[in-house]
N, C-alpha and C positions, 0 to 999 in steps of 0.2 A: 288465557294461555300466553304465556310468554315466548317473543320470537327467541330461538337459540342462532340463526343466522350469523354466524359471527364472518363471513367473510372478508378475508385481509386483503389488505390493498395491495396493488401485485409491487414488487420489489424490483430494484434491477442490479446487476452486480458488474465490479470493475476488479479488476486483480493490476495489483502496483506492487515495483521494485524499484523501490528508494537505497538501497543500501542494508543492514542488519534486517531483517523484518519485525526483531522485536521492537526497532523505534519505529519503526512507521504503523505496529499494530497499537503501540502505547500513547500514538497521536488520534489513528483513527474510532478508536472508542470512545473517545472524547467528544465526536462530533456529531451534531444534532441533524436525527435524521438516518444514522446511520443504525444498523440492526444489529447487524455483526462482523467481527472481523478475526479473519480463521488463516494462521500462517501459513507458509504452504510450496512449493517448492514448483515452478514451471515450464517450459520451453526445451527441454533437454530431450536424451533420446535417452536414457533409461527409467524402464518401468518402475514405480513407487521407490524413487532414491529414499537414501537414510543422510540424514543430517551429515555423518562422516562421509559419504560419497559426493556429496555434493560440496562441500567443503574440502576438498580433493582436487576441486575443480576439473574434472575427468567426465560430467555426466552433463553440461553446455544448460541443468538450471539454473536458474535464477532463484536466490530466497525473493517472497513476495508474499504480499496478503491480499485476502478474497474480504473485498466490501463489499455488502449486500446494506441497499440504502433505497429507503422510499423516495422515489422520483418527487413525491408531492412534498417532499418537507425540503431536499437538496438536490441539486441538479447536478450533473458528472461534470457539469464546465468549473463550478465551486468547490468540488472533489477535487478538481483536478488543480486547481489555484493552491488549492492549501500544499498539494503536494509539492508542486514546483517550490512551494515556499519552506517548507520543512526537509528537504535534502537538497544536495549540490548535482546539478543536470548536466554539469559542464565535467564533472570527473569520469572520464571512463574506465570504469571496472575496478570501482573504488569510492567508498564513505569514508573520507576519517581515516583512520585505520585499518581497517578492512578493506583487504585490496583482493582482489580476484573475481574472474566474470562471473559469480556468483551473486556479487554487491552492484551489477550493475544495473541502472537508470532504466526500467521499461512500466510501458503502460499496456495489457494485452486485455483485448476485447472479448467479451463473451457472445454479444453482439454486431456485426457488423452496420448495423444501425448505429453505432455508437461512436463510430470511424471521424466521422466528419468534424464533429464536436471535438475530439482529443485530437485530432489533427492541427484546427483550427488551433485550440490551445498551446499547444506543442509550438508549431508556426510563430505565432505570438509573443512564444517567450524565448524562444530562440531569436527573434529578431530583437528584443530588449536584452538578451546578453551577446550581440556581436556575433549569433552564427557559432557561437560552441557548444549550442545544446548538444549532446552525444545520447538523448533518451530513444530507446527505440522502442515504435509501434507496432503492434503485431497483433495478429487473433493468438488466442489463449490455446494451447495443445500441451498435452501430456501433463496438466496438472496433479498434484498430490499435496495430501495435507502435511504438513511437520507432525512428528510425535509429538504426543502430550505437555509432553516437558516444556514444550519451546508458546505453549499457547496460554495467556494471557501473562506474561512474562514479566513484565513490570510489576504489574500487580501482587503478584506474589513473590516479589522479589526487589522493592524498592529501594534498601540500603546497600545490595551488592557494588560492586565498586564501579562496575561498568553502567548500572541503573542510575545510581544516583551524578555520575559524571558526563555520561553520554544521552542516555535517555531521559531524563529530568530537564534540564535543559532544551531539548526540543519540544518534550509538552509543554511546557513553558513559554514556548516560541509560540507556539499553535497559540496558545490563550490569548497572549496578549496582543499577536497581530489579528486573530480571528473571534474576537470574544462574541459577538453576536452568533457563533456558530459553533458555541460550547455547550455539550449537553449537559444540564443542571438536574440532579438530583437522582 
């Protein structure tokens, strides 16, 4: 008889706002260890915003993605490395071009167990850029996913002008500073 026991390893999940969330979801699928990553809209006070409301900047989301990553293969403190290194910490309410508190810099907990590690980090890298980290900490409240459209966005849209100019470039980043932590194949 063959065992069918397939039980999985448990997962644990971080939700990050780097700026667009299609580059930071076009970073983090790339990275070993991670399961999935699902756009998504957070922190605000209205019930299941629409991409247009939130970009409105009227509803206090944040765009952001939900990493969901085995703890046994990457730890959230190397989650969290990469991300400080693939957006700018020091802009508030703003990547690039995209300006409004939507694009802004947060790291929100699903766990409160998880506090101390992104603190630690956060801490860290703000005293290596002089005290202007502007990213804020917070437990995770009132999340919602993005429509369809906005999920796996790179992928299915390489050549557009903002993909291959904006987001190309940042996977790019990730590879070459983080190649040991590139999922292959």
């Amino acid at each position: 008889m063959t065992n069918t026991n397939t039980t999985a390893a448990p997962t644990k999940v971080i939700t990050l706002g780097g700026g667009c969330f299609w580059c930071t979801e076009a970073v983090f699928v790339r990275v070993k260890g991670v399961q999935a990553v699902t756009s998504g809209y957070t922190n605000g006070h209205v019930l299941h915003p629409t991409y247009a409301q939130v970009c409105e900047g009227s509803t206090g989301h944040n765009e952001v993605v939900r990493v969901v990553y085995d703890p046994q293969v990457i730890g959230l403190r190397e989650l969290l490395e990469i991300f400080f290194v693939i957006h700018d910490p020091t802009s508030l309410n703003r990547q690039g071009h995209d300006v409004g508190t939507q694009y802004r810099s947060g790291i929100y907990l699903s766990d409160e167990a998880d506090r101390e590690v992104a603190q630690q980090v956060l801490d860290e890298v703000n005293t290596a850029l002089s005290g202007r980290v502007v990213t804020e900490l917070q437990m995770l409240h009132n999340y919602a996913d993005a429509e369809g459209y906005h999920q796996d966005y790179f992928e299915r849209n390489p050549h557009l002008g903002y993909c291959a100019m904006v987001l190309a470039p940042k996977v790019q980043k990730f590879v070459q500073t983080f190649a040991d932590k590139v999922k292959h194949g």
